[in-house]
ZANU-55886 format. One line per field, with one value per residue (C-alpha): x, y, z negated; residue in three letters. Coordinates in Angstrom, 2 decimals, padded with zeros to 5 digits, always signed. Each point is the difference from the previous one (the first is absolute). Layout:
N
east [X,...]
north [Y,...]
up [Z,...]
residu [ALA,...]
//
This chain:
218
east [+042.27,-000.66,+002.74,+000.41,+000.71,+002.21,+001.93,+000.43,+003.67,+001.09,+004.06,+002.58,+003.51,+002.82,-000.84,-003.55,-003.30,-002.22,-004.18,-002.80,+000.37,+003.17,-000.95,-002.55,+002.45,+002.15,-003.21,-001.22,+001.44,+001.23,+003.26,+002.12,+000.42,+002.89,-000.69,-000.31,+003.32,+001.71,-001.60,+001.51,+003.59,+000.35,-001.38,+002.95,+002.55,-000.62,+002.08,+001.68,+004.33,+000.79,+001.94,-003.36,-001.89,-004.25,-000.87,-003.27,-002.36,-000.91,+004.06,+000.76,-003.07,+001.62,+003.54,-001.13,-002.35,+002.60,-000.66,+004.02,+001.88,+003.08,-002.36,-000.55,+003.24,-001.46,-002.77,+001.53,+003.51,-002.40,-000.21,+003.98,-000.43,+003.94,-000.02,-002.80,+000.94,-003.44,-002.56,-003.32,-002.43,-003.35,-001.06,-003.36,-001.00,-001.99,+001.06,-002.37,+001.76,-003.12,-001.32,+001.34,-000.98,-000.67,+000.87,-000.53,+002.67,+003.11,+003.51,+002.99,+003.89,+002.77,+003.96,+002.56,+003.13,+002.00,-000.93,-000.51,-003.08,-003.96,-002.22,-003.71,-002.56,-003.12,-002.94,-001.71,+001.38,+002.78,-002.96,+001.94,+003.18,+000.12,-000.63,+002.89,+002.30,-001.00,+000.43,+003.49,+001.12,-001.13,+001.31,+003.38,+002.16,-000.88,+000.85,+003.33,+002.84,+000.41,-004.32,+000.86,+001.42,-002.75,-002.28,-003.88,-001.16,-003.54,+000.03,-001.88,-003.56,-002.74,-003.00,-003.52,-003.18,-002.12,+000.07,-000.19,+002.77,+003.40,+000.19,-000.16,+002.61,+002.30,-000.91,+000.91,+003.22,+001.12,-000.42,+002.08,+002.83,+000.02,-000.28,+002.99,+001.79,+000.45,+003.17,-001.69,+000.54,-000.48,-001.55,-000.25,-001.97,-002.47,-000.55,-001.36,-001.69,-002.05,-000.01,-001.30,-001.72,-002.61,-003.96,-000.69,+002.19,-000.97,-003.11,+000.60,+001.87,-003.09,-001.64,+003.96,+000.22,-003.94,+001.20,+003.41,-002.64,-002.30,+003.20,+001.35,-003.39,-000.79]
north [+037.34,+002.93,+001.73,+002.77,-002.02,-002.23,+003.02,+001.41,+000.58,-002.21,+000.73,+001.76,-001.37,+001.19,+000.22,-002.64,+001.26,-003.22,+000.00,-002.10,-002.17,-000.74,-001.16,-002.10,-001.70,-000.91,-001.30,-002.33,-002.49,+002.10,+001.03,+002.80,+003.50,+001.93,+002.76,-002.76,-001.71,+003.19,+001.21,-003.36,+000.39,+003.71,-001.68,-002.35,+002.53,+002.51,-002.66,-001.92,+000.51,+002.85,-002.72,-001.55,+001.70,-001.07,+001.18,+001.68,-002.41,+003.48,+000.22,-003.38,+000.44,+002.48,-001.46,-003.57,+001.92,+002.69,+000.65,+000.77,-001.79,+002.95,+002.96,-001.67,+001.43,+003.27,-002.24,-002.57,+002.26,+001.62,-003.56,-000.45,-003.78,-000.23,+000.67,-002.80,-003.46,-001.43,+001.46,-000.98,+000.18,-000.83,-001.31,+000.32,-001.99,+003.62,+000.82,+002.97,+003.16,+002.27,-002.02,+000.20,-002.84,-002.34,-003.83,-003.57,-000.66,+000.79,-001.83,+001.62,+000.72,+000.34,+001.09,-001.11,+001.77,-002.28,-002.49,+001.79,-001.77,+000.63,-002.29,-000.20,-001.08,-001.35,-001.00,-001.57,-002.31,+002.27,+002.18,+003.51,-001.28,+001.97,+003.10,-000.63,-000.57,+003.23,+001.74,-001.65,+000.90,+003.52,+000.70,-001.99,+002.42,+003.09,-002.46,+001.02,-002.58,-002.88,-000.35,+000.36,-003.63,-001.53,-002.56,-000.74,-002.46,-001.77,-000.43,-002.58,+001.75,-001.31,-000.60,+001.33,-001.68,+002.46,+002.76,+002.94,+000.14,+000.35,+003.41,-001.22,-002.90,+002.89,+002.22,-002.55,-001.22,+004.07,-000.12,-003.06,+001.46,+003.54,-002.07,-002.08,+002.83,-002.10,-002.04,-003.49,-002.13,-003.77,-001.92,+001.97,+002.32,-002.33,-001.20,+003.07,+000.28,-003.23,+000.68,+003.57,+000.34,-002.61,+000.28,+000.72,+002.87,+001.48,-000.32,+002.24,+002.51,+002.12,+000.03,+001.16,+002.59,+001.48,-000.14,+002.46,+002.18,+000.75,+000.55,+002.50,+001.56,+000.31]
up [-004.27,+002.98,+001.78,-002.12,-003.26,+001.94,+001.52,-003.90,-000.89,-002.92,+000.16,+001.32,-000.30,+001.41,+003.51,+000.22,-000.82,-001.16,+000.52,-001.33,+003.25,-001.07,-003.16,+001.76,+002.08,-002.99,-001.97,+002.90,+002.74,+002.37,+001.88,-001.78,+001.96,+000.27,-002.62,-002.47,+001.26,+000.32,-003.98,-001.22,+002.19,-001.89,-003.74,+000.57,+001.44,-003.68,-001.76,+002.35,+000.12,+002.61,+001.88,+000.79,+002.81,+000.60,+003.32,+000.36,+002.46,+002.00,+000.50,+000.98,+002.27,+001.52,+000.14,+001.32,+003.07,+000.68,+003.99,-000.11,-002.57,+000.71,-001.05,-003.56,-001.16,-001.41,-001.38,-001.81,-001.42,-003.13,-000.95,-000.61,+001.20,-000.05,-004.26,-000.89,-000.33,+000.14,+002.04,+000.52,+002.99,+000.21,+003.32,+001.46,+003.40,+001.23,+003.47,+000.37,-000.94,+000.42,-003.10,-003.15,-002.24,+002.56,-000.26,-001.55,-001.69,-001.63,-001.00,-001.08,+001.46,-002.48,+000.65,-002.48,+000.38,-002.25,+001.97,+003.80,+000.49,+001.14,-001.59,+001.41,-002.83,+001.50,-002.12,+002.93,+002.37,+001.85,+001.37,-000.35,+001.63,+003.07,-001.77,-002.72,+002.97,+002.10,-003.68,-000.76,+003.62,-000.64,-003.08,-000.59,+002.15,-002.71,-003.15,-000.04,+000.08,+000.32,+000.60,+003.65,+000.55,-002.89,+000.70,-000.45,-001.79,-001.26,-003.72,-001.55,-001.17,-002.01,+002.40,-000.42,-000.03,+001.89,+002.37,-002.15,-002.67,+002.13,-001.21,-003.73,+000.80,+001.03,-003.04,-002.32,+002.07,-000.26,-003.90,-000.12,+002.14,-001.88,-003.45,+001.02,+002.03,+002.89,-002.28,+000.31,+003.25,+001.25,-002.15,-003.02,+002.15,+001.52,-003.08,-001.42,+003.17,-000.88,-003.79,+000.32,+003.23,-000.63,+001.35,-003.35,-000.60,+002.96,-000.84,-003.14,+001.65,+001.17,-003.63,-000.72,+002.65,-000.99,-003.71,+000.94,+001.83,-002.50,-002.61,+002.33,+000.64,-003.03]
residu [UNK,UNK,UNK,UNK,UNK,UNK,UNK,UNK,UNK,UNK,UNK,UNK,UNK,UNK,UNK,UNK,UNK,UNK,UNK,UNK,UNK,UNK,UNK,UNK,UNK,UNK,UNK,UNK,UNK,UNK,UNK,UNK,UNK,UNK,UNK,UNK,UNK,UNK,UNK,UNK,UNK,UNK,UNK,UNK,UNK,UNK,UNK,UNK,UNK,UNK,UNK,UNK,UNK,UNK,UNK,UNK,UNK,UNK,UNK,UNK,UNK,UNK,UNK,UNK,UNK,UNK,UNK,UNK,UNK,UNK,UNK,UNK,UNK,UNK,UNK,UNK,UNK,UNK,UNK,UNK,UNK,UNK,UNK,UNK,UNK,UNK,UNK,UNK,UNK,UNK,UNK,UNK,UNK,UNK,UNK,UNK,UNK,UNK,UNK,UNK,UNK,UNK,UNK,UNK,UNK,UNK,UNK,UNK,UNK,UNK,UNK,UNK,UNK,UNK,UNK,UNK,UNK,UNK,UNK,UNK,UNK,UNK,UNK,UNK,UNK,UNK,UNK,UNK,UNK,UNK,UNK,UNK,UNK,UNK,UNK,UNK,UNK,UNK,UNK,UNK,UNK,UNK,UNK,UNK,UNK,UNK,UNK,UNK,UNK,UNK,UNK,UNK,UNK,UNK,UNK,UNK,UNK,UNK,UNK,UNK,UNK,UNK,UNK,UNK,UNK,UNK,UNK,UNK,UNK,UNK,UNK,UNK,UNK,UNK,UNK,UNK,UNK,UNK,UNK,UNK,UNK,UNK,UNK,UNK,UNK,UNK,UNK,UNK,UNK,UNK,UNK,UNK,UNK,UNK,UNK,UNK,UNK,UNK,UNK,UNK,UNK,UNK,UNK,UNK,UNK,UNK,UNK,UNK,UNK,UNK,UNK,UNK,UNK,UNK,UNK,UNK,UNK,UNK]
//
C-alpha cells in the first residue's frame, strides 16, 4: 500500500478521523494508536449511561503531563468530573509532549465514586505504574468530593503474551466496565475479568473493532 492510499480517509466519528493505516494496524500485530483508542473511547461513550465518562487518550495526555497541575482547572471543568461516577482514563507511558502518539504501551486508570477509589489496570507486569500515579495525583483534586482523600490501587488484570496488544487488553477491559456500568466489584469483577478478557477474546477484538468500522463507513 503507498502513502497516499494509506493516508485515505475511511471515517469520521464524532471527533476521530480513521485512515487506511489505521486499518492496517488493526489487521496486523502491531501496537494501537491513539486515533484508534480515542475512535473506540467515543463508539463506547454513544451508548454508554451519562454517569459514565471515557476520557479521550489526547486528554488524559494532557492531564497526566500538565507542566502545572493548578492551571488544569479551565481544562478539565467542560468535563463535569464531579457528576460522573465512573470515569475512565487511558494512560499512555509518552513523556514527550512535542509528540503526539508517542509510546509503547498503554494500561488503564479508573475512579469509582461509590467506592472513592483509583484502580490501575495493567496488562503487563505493572509497567505503566508511575504514569497512573503522576495521573491520579493530577487529577483527584478536580474529582469533586470525597476523590480528594481516595486511594490508588492495582487491580488484578489479565496479562498479555506479547508486546503489542496492551492497547487491546484495555479496549476490551473498557467494554466490560461500560457493559457492567462499573456495579460489579471483588470477585465478581475479576472474574469477568478472567472470563471475558481472555487471549482469545482479545484476539477477536480487532476483527470486532474493523467490522464496526466498515458498518459505520458504510
Amino acid at each position: 500500500m503507498d502513502s497516499m492510499g494509506e493516508d485515505e480517509k475511511v471515517l469520521s466519528y464524532a471527533d476521530v478521523v480513521l485512515r487506511r493505516s489505521d486499518l492496517k494496524i488493526l489487521q496486523g500485530h502491531y501496537y494501537l494508536n491513539d486515533r484508534i483508542m480515542e475512535f473506540y473511547f467515543c463508539y463506547l461513550s454513544s451508548f454508554s449511561s451519562p454517569k459514565i465518562l471515557l476520557v479521550a487518550p489526547s486528554v488524559s495526555f494532557w492531564i497526566l503531563n500538565a507542566p502545572d497541575v493548578r492551571s488544569l482547572q479551565l481544562f478539565v471543568d467542560p468535563l463535569k468530573l464531579p457528576d460522573k461516577e465512573l470515569v475512565i482514563f487511558p494512560v499512555n507511558d509518552n513523556i514527550d509532549v512535542n509528540m503526539a502518539g508517542g509510546g509503547s504501551h498503554w494500561s488503564l486508570l479508573v475512579y469509582h465514586r461509590a467506592r472513592n477509589i483509583f484502580e490501575h489496570y495493567d496488562s503487563h507486569l505493572q509497567c505503566n505504574s508511575l504514569y497512573a500515579g503522576k495521573l491520579f495525583e493530577n487529577i483527584k483534586s478536580f474529582m469533586g468530593p470525597p476523590a480528594s482523600s481516595s486511594t490508588l490501587t492495582l487491580h488484578f488484570t489479565p496479562q498479555q503474551r506479547n508486546g503489542y496488544d496492551c492497547g487491546v487488553f484495555v479496549l476490551a477491559i473498557v467494554k466490560e466496565l461500560c457493559a457492567c456500568e462499573g456495579n460489579i466489584s471483588g470477585d465478581d469483577w475479576e472474574a469477568v475479568l478472567k472470563s471475558r478478557v481472555t487471549t482469545s477474546a482479545v484476539g477477536e477484538m480487532r476483527s470486532q473493532i474493523l467490522k464496526i468500522i466498515d458498518e459505520l463507513s458504510s
